[in-house]
TORKOL-577900 format. One line per field, with one value per residue (C-alpha): residue in one letter; residue number from 1; y, z negated, x. Coordinates in nm, 2 decimals. Each point is the difference from the previous one (the first is absolute). Layout:
# TORKOL-577900
residu c(A; ...)
num c(NUM; ...)
py c(Y; ...)
pz c(Z; ...)
px c(X; ...)
//
This chain:
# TORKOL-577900
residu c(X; X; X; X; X; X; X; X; X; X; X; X; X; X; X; X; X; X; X; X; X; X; X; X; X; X; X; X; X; X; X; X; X; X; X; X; X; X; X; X; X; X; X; X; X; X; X; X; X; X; X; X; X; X; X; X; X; X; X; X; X; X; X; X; X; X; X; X; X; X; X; X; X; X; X; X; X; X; X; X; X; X; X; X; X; X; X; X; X; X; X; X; X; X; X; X; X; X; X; X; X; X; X; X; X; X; X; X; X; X; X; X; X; X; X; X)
num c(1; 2; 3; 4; 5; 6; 7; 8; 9; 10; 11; 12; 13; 14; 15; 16; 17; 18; 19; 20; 21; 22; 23; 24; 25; 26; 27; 28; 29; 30; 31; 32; 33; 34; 35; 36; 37; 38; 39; 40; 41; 42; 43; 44; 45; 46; 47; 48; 49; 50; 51; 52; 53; 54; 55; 56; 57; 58; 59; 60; 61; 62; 63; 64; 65; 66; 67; 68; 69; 70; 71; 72; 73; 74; 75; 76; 77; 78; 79; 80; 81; 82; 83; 84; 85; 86; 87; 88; 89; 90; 91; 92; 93; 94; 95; 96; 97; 98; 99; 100; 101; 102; 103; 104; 105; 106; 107; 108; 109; 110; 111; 112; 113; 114; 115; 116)
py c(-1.53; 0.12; -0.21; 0.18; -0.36; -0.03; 0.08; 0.11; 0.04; 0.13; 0.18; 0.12; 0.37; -0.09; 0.29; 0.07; 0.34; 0.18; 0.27; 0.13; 0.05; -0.35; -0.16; 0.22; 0.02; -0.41; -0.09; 0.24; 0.24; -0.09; -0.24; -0.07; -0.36; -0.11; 0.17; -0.34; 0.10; 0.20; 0.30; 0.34; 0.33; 0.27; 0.26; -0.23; -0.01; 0.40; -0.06; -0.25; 0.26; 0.32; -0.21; -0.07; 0.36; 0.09; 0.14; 0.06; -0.29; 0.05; 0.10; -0.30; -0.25; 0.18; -0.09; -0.36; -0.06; 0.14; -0.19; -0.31; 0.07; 0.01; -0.35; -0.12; 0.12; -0.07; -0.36; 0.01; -0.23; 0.01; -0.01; -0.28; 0.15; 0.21; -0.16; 0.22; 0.00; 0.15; 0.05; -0.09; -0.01; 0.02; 0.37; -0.11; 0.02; 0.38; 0.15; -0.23; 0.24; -0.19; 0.15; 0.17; -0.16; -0.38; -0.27; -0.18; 0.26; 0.21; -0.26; 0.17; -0.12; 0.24; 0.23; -0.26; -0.07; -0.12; 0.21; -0.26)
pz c(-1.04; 0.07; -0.37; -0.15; -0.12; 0.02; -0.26; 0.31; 0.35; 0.34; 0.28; 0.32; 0.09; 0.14; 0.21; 0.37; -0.04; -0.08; -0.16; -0.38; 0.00; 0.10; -0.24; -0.31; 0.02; 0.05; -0.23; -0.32; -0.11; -0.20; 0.07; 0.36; 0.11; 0.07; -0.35; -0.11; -0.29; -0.09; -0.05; -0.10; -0.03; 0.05; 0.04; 0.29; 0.16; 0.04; 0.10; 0.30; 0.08; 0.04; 0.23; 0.22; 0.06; 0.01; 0.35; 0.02; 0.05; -0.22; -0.27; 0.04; 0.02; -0.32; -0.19; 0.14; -0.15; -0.31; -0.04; 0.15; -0.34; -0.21; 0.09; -0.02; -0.35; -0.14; 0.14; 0.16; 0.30; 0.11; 0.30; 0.05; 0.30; 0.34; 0.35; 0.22; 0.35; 0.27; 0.42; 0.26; 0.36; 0.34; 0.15; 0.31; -0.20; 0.00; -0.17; -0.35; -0.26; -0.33; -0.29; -0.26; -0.29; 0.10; 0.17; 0.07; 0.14; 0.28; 0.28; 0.25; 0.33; 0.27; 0.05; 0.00; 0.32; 0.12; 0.16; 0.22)
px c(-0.71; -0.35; -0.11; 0.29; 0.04; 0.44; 0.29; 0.24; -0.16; 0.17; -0.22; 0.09; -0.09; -0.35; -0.05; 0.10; 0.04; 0.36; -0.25; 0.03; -0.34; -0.14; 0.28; -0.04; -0.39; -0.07; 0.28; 0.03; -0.26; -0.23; -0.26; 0.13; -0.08; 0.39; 0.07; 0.11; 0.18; -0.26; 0.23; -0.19; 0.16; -0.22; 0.30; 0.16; -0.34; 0.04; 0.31; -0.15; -0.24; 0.20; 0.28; -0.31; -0.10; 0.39; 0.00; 0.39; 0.19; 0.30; -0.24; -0.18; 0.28; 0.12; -0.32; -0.02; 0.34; -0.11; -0.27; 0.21; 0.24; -0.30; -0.13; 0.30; 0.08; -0.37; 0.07; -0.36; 0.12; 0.35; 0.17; 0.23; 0.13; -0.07; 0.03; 0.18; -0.04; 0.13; -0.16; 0.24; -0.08; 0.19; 0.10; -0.21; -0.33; -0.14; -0.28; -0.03; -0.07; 0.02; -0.19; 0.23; -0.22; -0.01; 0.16; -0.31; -0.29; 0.11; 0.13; -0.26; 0.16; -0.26; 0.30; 0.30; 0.16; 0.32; 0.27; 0.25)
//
């Protein structure tokens, strides 16, 4: 993928991070290095950067579906599908606070206990 040498190619989402940001800036604006299509649109790359000053959170998730549509209708790299994922745990364990943005950062366990 990284030779751009394939007719058809599948990647995984390489990142760790549930974050617009890390996934829109190392994947599709110009010139990134995971830009393996080497998909360019200078107008999706404004797009990129107002979602990551967007401090409301509706707003934001507005604009990172928009620019979601876009890639997907400018064929830059699409998505075959999303994962989804859900936390489950049992009522005796108190104090896991999940992060509302991932379901892979977050798990801090300093204030977890359980209640028998």
């Amino acid at each position: 993928m990284t030779r751009k040498d394939y007719a058809v190619g599948v990647t995984v989402a390489e990142g760790g991070l549930d974050e617009p940001d890390q996934k829109f800036y190392e994947t599709y604006v110009c010139g990134a290095d995971r830009n393996y299509t080497g998909y360019c649109n200078p107008k999706t790359d404004k797009l990129i950067d107002a979602q990551s000053m967007e401090a409301n959170p509706d707003r934001r998730r507005q604009l990172v579906w928009g620019i979601e549509r876009r890639l997907a209708e400018d064929a830059s790299r699409p998505v075959l599908l999303y994962a989804r994922f859900a936390t489950c745990r049992h009522p005796q364990v108190k104090g896991l606070v999940t992060m509302t943005n991932s379901r892979f950062n977050g798990w801090r366990m300093e204030d977890v206990w359980l209640d028998k």
